[in-house]
N, C-alpha and C positions, 0 to 999 in steps of 0.2 A: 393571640395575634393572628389575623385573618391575614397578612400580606407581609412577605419578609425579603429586604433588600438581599436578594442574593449576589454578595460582590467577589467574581472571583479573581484570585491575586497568585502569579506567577514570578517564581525567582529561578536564574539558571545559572548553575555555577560553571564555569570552563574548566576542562579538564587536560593536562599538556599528552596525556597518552590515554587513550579509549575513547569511551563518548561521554556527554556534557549531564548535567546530573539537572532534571528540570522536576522542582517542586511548585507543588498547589496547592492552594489552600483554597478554598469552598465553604462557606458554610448550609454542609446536611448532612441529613443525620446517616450511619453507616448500615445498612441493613439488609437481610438475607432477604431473595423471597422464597415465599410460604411460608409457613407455621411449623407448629411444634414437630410436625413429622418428616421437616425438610432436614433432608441428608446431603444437600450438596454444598459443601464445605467453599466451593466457589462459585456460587451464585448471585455472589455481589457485582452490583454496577460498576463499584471501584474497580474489578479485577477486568471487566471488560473493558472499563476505560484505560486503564493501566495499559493493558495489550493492544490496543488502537494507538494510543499515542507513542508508545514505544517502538511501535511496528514502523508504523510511519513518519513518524519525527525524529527517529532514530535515537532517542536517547534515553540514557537511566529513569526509570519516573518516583517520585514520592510524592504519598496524596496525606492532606494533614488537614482532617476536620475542622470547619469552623465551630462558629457558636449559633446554631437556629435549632432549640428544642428538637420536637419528635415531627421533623421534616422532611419526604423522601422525595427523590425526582418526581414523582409519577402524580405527584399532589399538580406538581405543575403544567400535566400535559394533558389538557382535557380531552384532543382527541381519542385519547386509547385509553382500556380501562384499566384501572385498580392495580387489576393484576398484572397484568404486561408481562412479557419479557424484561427482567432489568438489562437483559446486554444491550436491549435498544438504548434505554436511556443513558447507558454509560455510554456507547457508540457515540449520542449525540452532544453529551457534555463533552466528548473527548473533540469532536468539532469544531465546539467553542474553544477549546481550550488552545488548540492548534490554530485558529484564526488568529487569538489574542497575541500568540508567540511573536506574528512579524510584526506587531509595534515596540518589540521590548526592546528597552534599551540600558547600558549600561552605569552602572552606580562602581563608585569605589569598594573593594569589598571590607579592608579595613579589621582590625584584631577581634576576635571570639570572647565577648565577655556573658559574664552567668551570675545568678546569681538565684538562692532556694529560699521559702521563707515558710516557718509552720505558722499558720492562720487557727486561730481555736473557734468553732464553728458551735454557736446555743440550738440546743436540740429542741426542735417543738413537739412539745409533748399535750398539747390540745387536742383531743379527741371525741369532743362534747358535740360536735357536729356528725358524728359518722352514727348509723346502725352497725354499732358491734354485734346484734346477736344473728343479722342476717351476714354479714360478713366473716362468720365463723360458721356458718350454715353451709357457704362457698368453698371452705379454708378443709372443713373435713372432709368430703369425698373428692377433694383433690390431694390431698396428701396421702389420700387412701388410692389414689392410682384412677379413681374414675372421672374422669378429666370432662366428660360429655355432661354430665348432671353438674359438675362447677359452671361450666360453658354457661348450661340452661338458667340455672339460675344466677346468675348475672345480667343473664337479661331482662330477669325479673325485678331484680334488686337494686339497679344501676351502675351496676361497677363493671368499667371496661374489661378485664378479666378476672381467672382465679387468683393470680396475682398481686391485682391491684386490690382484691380482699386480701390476701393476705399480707400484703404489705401493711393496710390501717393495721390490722388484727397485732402484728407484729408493732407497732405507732404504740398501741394502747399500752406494751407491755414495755417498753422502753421508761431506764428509772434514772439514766446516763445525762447529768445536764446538758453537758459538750464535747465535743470529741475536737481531735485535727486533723487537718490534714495540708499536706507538703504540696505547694505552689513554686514554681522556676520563670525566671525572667531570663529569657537568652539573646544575644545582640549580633551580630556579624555586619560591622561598620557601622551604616545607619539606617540598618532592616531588625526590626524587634522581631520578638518570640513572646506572647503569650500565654504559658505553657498550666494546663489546671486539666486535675484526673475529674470529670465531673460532665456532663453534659449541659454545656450553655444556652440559653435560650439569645434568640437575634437580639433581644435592647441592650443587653450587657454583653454583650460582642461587640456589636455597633458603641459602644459607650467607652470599651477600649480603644477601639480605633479613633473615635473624633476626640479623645483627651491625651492619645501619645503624639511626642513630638518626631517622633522617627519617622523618614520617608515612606516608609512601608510598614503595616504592623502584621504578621500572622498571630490570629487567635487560634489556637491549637488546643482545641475539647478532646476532654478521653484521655489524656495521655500519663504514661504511668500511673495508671488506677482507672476502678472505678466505683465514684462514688455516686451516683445516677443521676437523677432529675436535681437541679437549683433552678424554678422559674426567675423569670425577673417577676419584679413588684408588681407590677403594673398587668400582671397575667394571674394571681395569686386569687383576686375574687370571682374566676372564671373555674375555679377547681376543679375538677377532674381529676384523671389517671398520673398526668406530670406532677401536679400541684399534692395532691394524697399522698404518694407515693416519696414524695420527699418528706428526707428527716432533719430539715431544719426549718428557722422559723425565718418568716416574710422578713425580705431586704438581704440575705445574706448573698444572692446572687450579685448586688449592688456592692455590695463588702468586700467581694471577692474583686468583682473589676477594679474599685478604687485601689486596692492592695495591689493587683498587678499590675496596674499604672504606674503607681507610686515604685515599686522594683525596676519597670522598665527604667525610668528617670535616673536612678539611681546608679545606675549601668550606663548611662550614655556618658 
């Protein structure tokens, strides 16, 4: 998916003593920068934006990923590079997000309903398109600690990291039909909760929100778990690193939104 509606969505709850408790929902992906020898624990966007908006808007902040696969600020800002600072881009998301504040307006908040559902999820077990013997060529001197020779050849071989070799590698050896895992539907009046441990690609985020009927929907990727990449369908014959790296088969990301539709509904 070359272009992803990034819609962001703001709730504030009032508080009768302290300050007001203002959550966001985004969707992008949550991520450190630097790589594997990055030691700083707070180097996320989020935490700068956290502390911009908190500084200045004065109040509690919670930030609740959306659904857009492996998407980070900086995809978006073509003047600066790659690398950047992430506290700019929190800096300037936290911007937006404080401009948005003065249109907000007030909903009834109304009783807290929930509800969990285990989804049983078919393993794809298709491996007939991958070079297993160069992806096991990647797989041992990274396991073996020399991490620079996996690097090298990956770029030899095509696989975005050592990783994403050893994840096929790991694909081939998988004998497991299906597994589950535990999805939640949460309500506060008539603002839904989307809630799946997985990371969502945009069409099945977007697919939850134009099929719930609640004023507001947050789709909430990541949570309690994680079970990593589900592309949508429709991103599946672009394969790569998301689509490899996933252990189930095409459409379950579709499975999953209808299922937490269907929960939302069930709750209102």
């Amino acid at each position: 998916e070359s272009e992803v509606d990034n819609e962001m969505q703001l709730l504030m709850f009032d508080r009768v003593n302290g300050k007001d408790i203002l959550m966001m929902n985004w969707q992008c992906h949550v991520t450190t920068a630097g790589g594997r020898d990055n030691t700083m624990l707070s180097s996320d966007w989020v935490g700068a934006m956290r502390e911009k908006i908190e500084k200045e808007a004065d109040v509690h902040f919670s930030y609740h990923q959306g659904g857009a696969g492996n998407v980070v600020p900086n995809s978006f800002i073509s003047s600066e590079p790659s690398n950047a600072d992430y506290n700019i881009h929190g800096k300037k998301i936290a911007e937006v997000a404080m401009e948005a504040m003065k249109s907000m307006e007030s909903v009834p908040s109304g009783k807290i309903r929930a509800t969990a559902e285990i989804a049983t999820l078919e393993h794809d077990l298709d491996v007939s398109m991958y070079d297993l013997q160069k992806a096991q060529e990647i797989v041992d001197p990274y396991k073996a600690g020399n991490y620079d020779k996996a690097k090298s050849l990956c770029l030899g071989y095509g696989f975005n990291s050592p990783y994403h070799a050893n994840a096929v590698v790991n694909k081939s050896k998988r004998t497991e039909a299906s597994s589950t895992m535990e999805i939640h539907a949460l309500a506060i009046g008539d603002i839904g909760f989307a809630v799946a441990p997985y990371e969502m690609f945009d069409t099945n985020g977007q697919q939850i929100k134009a099929n719930s009927s609640y004023t507001m929907t947050f789709v909430c990727a990541y949570s309690n778990g994680s079970f990593g990449y589900i592309p949508s369908e429709i991103s599946w014959p672009n394969g790569g690193y998301e689509v490899d790296t996933c252990k189930y088969v095409k459409g379950t990301g579709e499975m999953l939104a209808n299922k937490l539709v269907s929960m939302l509904e069930s709750i209102k």
